[in-house]
C-alpha positions as CSV (number, residue, x, y, z in Angstrom):
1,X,-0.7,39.7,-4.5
2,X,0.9,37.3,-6.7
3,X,3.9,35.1,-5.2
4,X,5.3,34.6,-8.9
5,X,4.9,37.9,-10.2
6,X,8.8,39.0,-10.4
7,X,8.2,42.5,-11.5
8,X,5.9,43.9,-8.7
9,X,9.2,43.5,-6.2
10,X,7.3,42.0,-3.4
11,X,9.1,39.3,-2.2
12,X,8.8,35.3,-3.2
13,X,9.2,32.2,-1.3
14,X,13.3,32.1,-0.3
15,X,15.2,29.3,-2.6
16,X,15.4,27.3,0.9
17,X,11.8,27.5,1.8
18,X,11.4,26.0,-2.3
19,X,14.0,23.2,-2.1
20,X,12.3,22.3,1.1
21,X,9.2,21.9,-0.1
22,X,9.9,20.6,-3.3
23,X,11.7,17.3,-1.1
24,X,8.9,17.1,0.9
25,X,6.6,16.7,-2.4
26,X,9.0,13.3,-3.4
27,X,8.8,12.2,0.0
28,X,5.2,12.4,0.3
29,X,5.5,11.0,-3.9
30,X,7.3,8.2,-3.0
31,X,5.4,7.4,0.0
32,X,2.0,7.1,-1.9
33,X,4.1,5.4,-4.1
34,X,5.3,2.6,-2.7
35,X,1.9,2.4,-0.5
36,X,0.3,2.4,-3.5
37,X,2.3,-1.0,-4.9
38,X,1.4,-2.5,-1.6
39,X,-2.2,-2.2,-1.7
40,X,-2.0,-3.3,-5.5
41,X,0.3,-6.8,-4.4
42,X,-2.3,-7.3,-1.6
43,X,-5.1,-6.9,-3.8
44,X,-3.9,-8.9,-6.2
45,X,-3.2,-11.5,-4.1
46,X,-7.0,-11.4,-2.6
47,X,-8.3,-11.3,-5.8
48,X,-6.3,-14.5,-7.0
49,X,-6.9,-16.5,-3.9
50,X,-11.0,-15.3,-3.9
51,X,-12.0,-15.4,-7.4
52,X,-9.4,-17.8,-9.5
53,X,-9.6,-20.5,-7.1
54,X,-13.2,-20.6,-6.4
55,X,-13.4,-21.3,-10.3
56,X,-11.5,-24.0,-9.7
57,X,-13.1,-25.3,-7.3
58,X,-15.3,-28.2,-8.8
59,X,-11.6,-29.2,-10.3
60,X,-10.3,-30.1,-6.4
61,X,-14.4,-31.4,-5.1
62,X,-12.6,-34.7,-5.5
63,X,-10.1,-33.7,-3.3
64,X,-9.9,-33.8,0.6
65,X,-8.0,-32.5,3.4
66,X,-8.8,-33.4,6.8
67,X,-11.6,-35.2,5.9
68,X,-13.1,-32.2,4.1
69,X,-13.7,-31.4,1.0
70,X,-11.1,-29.1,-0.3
71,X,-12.8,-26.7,-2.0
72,X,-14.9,-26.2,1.6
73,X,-11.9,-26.3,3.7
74,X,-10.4,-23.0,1.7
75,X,-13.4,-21.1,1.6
76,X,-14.4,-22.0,5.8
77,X,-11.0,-21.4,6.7
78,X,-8.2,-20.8,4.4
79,X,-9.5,-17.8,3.2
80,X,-10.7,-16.0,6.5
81,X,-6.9,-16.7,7.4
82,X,-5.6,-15.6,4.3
83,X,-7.6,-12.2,5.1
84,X,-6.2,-12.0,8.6
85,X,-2.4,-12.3,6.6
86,X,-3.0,-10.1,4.3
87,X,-4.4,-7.3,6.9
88,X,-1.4,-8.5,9.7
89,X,0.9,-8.2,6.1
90,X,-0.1,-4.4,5.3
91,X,0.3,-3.5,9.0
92,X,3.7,-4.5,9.4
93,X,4.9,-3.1,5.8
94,X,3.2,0.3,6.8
95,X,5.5,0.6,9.9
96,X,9.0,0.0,8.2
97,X,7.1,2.3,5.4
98,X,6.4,4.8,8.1
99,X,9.6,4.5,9.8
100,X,11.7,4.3,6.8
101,X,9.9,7.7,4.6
102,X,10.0,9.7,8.5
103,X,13.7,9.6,8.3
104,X,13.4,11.2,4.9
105,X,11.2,14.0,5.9
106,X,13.1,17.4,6.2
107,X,12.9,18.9,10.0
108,X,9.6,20.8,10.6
109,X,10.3,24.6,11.5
């Protein structure tokens, strides 16, 4: 039984059924979407903070904060904090996402 066989008379998904289903597929598109950009911002922010400045980090030895060594300081604390912002960061952009792509969503039958 073929739903797009027009010939055999049996019947086919109504047009309402289709436009609803079709707006659900660029809701659920522009959700992945947009969580997809997230996760790519966060990442790249990670990435920067992790591997670009631990190669420059016999450039700030020299430097001290706190009596520390810079390049220390970031990698003992800085970056476990920077991990904790970027986790606290995708939480709270995941609700509005959430709240804002619900609104979108067509009622359920």
């Amino acid at each position: 039984m073929a739903d797009d066989d027009s010939s055999s008379g049996a019947p086919t998904r109504s047009d309402a059924a289709g436009d609803v289903m079709h707006e659900l597929d660029d809701n659920v598109r522009g959700y992945w979407r947009a969580n997809l950009q997230l996760i790519g911002v966060l990442m790249a922010a990670g990435f920067l903070f992790t591997f670009v400045g631990g190669y420059f980090a016999a450039d700030f030895a020299r430097m001290r904060l706190f009596g520390w060594p810079l390049p220390f300081l970031v990698a003992a604390r800085c970056s476990l904090l920077l991990y904790v912002g970027i986790v606290c960061v995708y939480a709270w952009r995941m609700r509005t996402l959430d709240r804002r792509w619900t609104r979108r969503q067509p009622p359920s039958a």
